[in-house]
N, C-alpha and C positions, 0 to 999 in steps of 0.2 A: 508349395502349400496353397491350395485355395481358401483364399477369406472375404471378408465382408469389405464392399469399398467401406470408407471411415467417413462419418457424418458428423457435423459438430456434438451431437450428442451420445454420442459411440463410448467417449472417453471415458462417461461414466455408468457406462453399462457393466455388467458382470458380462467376462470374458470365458469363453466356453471354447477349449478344443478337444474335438470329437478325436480321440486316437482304439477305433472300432475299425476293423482291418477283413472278417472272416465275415461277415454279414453288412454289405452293400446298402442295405435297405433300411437297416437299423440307421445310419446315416442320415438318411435323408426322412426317416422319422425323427429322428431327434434334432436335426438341424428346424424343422419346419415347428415344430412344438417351441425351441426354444427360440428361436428368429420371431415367434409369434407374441412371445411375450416384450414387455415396453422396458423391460432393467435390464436385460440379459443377452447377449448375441454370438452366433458363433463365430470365432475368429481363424480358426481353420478347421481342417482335415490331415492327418496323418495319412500318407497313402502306403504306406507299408513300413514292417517292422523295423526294419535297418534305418529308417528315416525318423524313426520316433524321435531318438534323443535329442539328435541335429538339428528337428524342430522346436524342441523345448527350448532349446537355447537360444532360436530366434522369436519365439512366440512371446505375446503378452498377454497369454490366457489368464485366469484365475484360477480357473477348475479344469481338471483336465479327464474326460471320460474314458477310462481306459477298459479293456475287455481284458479277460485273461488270457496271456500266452502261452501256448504250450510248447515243451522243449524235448523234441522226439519223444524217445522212449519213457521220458522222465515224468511227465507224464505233466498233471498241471503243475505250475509252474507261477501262481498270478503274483505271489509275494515277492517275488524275486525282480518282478518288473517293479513293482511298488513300491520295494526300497529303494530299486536304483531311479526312480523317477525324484522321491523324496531328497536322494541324497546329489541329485544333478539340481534340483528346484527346492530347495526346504521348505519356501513358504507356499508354494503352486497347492492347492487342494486335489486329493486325489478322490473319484466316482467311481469305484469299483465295480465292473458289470460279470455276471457272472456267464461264465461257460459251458455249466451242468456239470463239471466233473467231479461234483461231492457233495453234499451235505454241510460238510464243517469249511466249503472252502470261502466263507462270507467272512467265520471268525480268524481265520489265517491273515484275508486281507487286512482285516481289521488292526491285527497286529504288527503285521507289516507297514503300518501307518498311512489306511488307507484310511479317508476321512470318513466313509460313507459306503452301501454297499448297495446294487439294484441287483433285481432279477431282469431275465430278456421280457417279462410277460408284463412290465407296468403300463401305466396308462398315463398319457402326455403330462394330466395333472401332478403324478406323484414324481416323475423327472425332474419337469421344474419344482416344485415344493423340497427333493434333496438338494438341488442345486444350491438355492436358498440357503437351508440348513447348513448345508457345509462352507458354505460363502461365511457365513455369521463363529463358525467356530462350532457347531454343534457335528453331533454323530449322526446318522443316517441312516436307519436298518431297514429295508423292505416291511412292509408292513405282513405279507406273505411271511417271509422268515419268520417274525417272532409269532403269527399266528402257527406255524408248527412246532416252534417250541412250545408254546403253550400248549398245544395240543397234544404233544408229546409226554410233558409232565403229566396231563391231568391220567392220561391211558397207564402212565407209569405208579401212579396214586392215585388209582379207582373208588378205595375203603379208605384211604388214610386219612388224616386230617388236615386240613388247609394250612399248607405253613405260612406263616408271617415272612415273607420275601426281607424285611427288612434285618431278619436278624440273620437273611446267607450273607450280608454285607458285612465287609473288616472295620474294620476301627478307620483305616485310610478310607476306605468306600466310604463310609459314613460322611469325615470330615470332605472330601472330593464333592461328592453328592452335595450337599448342605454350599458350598463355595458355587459350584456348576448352579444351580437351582435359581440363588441370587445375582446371576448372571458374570460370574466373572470368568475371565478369559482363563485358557490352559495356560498359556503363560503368568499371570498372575497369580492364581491356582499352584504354579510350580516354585513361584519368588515365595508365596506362603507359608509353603510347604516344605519349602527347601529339597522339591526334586528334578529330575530334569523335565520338559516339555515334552519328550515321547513319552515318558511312563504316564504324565497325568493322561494324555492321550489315549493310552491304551489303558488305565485305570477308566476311564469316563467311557470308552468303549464299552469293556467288562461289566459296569454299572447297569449301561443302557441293557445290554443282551442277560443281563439278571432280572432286571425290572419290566423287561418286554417291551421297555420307550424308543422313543426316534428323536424328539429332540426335547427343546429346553423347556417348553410349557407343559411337557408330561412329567418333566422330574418337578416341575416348581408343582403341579398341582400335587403329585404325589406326597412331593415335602411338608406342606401345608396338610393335607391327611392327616399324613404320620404326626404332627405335633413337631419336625424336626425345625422348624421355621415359623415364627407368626407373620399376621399382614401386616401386623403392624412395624416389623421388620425389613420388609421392603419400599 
């Protein structure tokens, strides 16, 4: 594994490993965007697929950027990596970067319990800003993504009428939303709630790609909107 020598102040950087395998270049973009910033550093390189796990286990990443794997025939394949990364590192953050091989395959990661999801086309800025995000406990959707979801709906309801987004949300979305918004952890969220830590995960995912947000100051202003929170509550 190649990484960063260690400076006294490394310790308390966010820990970044690149595990990006089919594109060389992407690497050494993303190493130079996030080595540029003063919280964050990359701590290695995955150099091939068989070495992924073996480095998890010696890595002291935080986040780990993973690309989707494909398994021959089968075609994509990215959840599969993402839960077994999950289930080797539980608390390790997962950056899901995508492969092209679908449409829906941002919300599979997601499900998969990936914490966050890029396209290959972002720009240095939006890298680090998920980084961030999923560092803190929040969701991460390309902002690309949920601009063709929206765009998609609106093509879909040309004549209809504007729905109120708030009432495709359940009775759980609702109270998840309302908990997430005033910032509390998925973990506490789950002691609340009395569910496990994946489902709020994947309920808060669900949430974000309903509402077309990316992190927690688009749900709180949203919250504050809707009347589901006052200010004077926080």
């Amino acid at each position: 594994m190649r990484s960063n020598g260690q400076t006294p102040g490394n310790d308390a950087k966010l820990g970044v490993l690149l595990a990006i395998f089919d594109f060389p270049m992407l690497n050494v973009g993303y190493r130079t965007a996030i080595d540029a910033e003063l919280d964050m550093h990359v701590v290695g390189e995955v150099e091939s697929r068989d070495a992924l796990f073996g480095q998890l286990e010696r890595s002291s990443a935080d986040v780990v950027v993973a690309e989707c794997i494909p398994f021959g025939q089968d075609g994509c394949s990215s959840f599969q990596t993402i839960e077994s990364i999950k289930a080797a590192r539980p608390a390790l953050k997962v950056l899901a970067l995508d492969c092209r091989c679908g449409h829906e395959q941002f919300s599979l990661a997601l499900k998969a319990g990936a914490d966050g999801f890029l396209t290959r086309n972002e720009q240095p800025a939006d890298v680090v800003n998920a980084l961030r995000c999923v560092s803190r406990g929040q969701t991460y959707v390309s902002p690309s993504i949920v601009t063709k979801m929206v765009n998609t709906y609106v093509l879909r309801n040309p004549h209809g009428q504007v729905e109120d987004v708030y009432d495709t949300l359940s009775e759980r979305d609702r109270e998840v939303l309302l908990l997430a918004a005033v910032g509390h952890t998925n973990r506490e969220i789950a002691k609340t709630l009395h569910l496990s830590e994946q489902t709020v995960q994947n309920d808060r995912a669900n949430i974000m790609v309903k509402l077309g947000f990316h992190d927690r100051v688009e749900l709180l202003k949203f919250a504050i909107r809707r009347g589901v929170i006052e200010v004077s509550d926080l």
